[in-house]
C-alpha positions as CSV (number, residue, x, y, z in Angstrom):
1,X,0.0,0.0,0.0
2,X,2.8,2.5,1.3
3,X,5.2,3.0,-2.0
4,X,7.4,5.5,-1.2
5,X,8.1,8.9,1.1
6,X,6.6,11.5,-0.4
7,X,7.6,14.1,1.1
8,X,9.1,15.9,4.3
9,X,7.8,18.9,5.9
10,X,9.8,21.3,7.9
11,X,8.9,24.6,9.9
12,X,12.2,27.2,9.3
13,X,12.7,30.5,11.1
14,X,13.8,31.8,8.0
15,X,13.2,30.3,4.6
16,X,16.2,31.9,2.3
17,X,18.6,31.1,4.9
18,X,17.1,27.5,5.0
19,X,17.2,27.2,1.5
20,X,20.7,27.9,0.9
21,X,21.5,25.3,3.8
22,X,20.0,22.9,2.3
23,X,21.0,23.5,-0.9
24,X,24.5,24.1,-0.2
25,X,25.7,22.3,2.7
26,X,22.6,18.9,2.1
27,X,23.4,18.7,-1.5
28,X,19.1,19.1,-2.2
29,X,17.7,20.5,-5.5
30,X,15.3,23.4,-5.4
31,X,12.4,23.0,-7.2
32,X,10.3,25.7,-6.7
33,X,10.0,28.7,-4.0
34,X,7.6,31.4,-3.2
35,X,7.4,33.9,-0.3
36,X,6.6,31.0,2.6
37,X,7.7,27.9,1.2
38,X,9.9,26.0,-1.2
39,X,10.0,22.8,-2.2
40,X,13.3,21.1,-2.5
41,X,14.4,17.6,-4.5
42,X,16.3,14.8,-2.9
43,X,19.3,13.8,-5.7
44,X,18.0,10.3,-6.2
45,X,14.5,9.2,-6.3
46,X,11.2,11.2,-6.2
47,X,10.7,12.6,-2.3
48,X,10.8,16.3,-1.6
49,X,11.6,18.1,1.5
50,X,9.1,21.1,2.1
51,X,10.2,24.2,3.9
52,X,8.1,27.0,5.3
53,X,7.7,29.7,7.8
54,X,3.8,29.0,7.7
55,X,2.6,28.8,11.4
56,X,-0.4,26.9,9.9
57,X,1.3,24.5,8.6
58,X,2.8,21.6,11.0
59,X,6.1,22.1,12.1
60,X,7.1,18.2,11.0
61,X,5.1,15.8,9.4
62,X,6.2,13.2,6.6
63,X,3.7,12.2,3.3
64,X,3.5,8.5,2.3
65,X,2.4,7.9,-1.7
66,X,-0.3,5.4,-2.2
67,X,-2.1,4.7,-5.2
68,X,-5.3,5.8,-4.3
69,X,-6.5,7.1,-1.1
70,X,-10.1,7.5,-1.7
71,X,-9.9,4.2,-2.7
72,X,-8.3,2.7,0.5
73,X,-11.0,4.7,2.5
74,X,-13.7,3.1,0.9
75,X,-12.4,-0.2,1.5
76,X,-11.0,0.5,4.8
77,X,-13.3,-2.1,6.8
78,X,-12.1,-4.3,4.8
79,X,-7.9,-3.0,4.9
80,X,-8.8,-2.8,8.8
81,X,-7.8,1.0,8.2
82,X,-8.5,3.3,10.6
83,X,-9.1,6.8,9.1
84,X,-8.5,9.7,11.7
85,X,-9.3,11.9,8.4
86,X,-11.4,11.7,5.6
87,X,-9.5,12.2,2.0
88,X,-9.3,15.8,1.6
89,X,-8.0,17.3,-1.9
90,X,-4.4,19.2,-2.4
91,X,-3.0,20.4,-5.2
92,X,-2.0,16.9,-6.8
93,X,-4.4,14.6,-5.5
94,X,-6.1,13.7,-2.5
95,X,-4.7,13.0,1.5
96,X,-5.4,11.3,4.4
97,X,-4.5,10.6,8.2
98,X,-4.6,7.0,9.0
99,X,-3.5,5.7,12.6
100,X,-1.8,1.8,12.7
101,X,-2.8,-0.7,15.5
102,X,0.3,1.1,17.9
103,X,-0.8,4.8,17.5
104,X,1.0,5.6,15.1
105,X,-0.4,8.7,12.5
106,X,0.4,8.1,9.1
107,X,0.1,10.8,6.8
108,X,-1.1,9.1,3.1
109,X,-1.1,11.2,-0.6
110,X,-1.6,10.3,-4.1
111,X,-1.1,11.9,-7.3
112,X,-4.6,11.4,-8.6
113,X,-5.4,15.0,-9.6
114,X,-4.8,16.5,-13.1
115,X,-1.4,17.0,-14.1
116,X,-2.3,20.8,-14.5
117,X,-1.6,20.5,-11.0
118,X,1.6,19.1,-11.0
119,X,3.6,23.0,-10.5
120,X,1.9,23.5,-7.8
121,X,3.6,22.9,-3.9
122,X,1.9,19.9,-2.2
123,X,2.5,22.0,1.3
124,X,0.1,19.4,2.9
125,X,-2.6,22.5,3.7
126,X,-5.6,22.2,1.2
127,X,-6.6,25.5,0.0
128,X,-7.8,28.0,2.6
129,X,-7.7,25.3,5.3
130,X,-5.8,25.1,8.2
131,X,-4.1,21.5,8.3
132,X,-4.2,18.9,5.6
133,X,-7.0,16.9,6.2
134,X,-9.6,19.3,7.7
135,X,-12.4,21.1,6.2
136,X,-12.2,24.6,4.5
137,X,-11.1,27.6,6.8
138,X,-14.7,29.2,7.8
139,X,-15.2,32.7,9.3
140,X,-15.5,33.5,12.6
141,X,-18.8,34.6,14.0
142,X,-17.2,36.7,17.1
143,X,-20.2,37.6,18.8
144,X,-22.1,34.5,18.9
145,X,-18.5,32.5,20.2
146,X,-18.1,35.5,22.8
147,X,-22.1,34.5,24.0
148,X,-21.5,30.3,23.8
149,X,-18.4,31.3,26.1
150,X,-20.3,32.9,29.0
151,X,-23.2,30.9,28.8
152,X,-20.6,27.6,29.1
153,X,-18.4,29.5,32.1
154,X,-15.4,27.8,31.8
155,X,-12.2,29.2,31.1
156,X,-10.4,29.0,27.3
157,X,-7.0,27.1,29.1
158,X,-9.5,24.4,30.5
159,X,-11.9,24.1,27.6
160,X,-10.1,21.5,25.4
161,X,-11.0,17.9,25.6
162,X,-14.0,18.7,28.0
163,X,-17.8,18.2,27.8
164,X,-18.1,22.2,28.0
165,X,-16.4,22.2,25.1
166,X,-18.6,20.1,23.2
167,X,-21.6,22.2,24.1
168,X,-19.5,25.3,23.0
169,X,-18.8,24.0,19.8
170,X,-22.1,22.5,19.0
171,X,-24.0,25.8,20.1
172,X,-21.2,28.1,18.1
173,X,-21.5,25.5,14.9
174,X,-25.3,25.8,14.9
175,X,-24.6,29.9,13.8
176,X,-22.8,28.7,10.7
177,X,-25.8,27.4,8.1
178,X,-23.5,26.1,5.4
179,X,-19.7,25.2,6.1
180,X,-19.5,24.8,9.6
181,X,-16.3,25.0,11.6
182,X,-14.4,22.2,12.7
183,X,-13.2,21.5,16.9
184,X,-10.1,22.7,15.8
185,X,-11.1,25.9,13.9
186,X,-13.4,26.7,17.0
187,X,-10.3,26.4,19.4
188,X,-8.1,28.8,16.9
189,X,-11.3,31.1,16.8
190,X,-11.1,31.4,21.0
191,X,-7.3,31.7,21.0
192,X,-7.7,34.8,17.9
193,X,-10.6,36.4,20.4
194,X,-8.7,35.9,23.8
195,X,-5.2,37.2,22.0
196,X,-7.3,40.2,20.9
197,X,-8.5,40.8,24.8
198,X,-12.1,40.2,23.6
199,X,-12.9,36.8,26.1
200,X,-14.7,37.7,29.1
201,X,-13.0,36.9,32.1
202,X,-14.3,34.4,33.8
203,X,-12.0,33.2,36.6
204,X,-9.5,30.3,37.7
205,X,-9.6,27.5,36.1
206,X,-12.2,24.5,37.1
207,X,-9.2,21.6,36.8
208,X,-5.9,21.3,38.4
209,X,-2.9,19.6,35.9
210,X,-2.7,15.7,37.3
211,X,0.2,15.3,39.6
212,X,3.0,13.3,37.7
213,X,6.3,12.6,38.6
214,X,9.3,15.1,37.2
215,X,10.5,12.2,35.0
216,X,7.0,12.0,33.3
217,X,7.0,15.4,33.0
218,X,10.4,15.7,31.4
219,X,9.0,12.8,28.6
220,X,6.2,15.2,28.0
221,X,8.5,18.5,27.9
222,X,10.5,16.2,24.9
223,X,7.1,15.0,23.1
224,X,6.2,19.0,22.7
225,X,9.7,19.8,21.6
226,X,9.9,22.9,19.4
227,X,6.0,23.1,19.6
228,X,6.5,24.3,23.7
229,X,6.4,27.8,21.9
230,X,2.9,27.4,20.2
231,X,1.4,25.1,22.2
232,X,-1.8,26.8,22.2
233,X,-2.0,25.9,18.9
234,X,-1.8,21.9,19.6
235,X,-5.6,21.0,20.8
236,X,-7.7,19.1,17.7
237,X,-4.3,18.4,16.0
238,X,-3.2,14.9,14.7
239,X,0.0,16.6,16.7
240,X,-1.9,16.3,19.9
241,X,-3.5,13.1,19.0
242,X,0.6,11.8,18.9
243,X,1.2,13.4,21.9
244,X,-1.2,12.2,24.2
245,X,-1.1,8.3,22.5
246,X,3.0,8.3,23.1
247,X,3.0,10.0,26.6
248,X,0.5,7.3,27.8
249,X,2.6,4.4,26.1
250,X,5.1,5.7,28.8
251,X,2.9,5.9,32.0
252,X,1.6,3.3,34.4
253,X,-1.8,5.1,34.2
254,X,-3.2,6.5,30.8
255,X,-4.2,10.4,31.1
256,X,-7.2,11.2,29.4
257,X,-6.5,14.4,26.3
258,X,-7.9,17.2,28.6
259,X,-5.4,16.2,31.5
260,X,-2.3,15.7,29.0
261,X,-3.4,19.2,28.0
262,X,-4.0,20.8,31.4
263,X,0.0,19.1,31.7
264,X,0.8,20.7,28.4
265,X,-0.6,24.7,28.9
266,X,1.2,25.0,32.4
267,X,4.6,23.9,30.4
268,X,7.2,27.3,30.6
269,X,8.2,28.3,27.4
């Protein structure tokens, strides 16, 4: 099923800079480059390595090719495939997130669109979405968000992963009539409000982080890595998802995604 790496992803502080090293000191061909990304070739075989400075794109993720990935969806009862996201289109064909019987997330591509498309930068974000994978990029509604929040009265650092949160996303999706948001599009719409100062304050936090030991918190300080910075940004990611499954493999006692996350916000930059 799996033929070949398709490509590698990579988050840069600074693209030309990148570029060059790459090109210069890796030995890598560039391909193509715009103002946020570039796509660069390996000297043998057909995998790329993209580089960006978009924060809405991950920071790492790796592309497998298959043949077909509607295909493999439709028969994934079959495959015993576990889709964690539907096929989405990008520029050359369609994507998916599958996870393997050890929680593992494996990104999966094919080439099925026209070849038109073929100039274009597979950057693994589907037009005007946030992440590959997830449905277009809708509007916020700031107002009707700002009103779900009070009437839920629960504070944005202990919303993820919580029944409160559910009600907050159902009541906020129910204002969008067509394309309605997605969990993780309602999370980035809090974050853009409560950066702005627009959240009404509504005290301490409900939850406490679980008490692990300094050890377990050290193997969760290395699963954020370079995401510590950001990690706002990590609820309703396949990132998370990682996360949480490979912190657990580690613990006597699995933590549930809210308390990984309460673990994760109190984390120093």
């Amino acid at each position: 099923m799996l033929r070949r790496i398709d490509r590698l992803i990579l988050r840069v502080p600074h693209l030309a800079a990148a570029v060059k090293y790459y090109r210069e000191v890796l030995g890598l061909q560039l391909v193509r480059e715009d103002g946020r990304l570039a796509s660069l070739k390996f000297p043998e075989g057909e995998g790329e390595v993209i580089l960006h400075t978009d924060p809405d794109l991950p920071a790492e993720a790796v592309y497998y090719l298959v043949d077909d990935v509607r295909g493999l969806f439709a028969k994934r009862a079959e495959l015993k495939l576990q889709f964690i996201q539907p096929p989405a289109t990008g520029a050359r064909g369609f994507r998916a997130a599958i996870r393997d019987p050890f929680g593992n997330v494996l990104l999966i591509v094919d080439r099925s669109a026209d070849p038109a498309g073929a100039a274009a930068i597979e950057d693994a974000k589907a037009p005007g979405a946030l992440f590959a994978g997830v449905e277009p990029q809708v509007p916020a509604k700031r107002e009707e968000l700002i009103k779900a929040y009070e009437q839920i009265g629960r504070t944005a650092d202990d919303l993820p992963y919580t029944p409160e949160f559910e009600k907050l996303f159902g009541a906020y999706s129910a204002h969008h009539k067509q394309a309605r948001p997605t969990r993780q599009e309602v999370w980035r719409h809090l974050l853009n409000l409560r950066k702005g100062g627009k959240l009404p304050k509504l005290g301490a936090a409900r939850s406490v982080p679980p008490e692990v030991s300094p050890e377990a918190l050290e193997v969760l300080k290395a699963l954020v890595a370079k995401d510590i910075g950001r990690r706002d940004r990590l609820p309703y990611t396949d990132r998370f998802d990682a996360i949480v499954d490979e912190f657990n493999r580690t613990q006597p006692r699995a933590l549930s995604p809210h308390l990984v996350w309460r673990l994760v916000a109190t984390m120093a930059k």
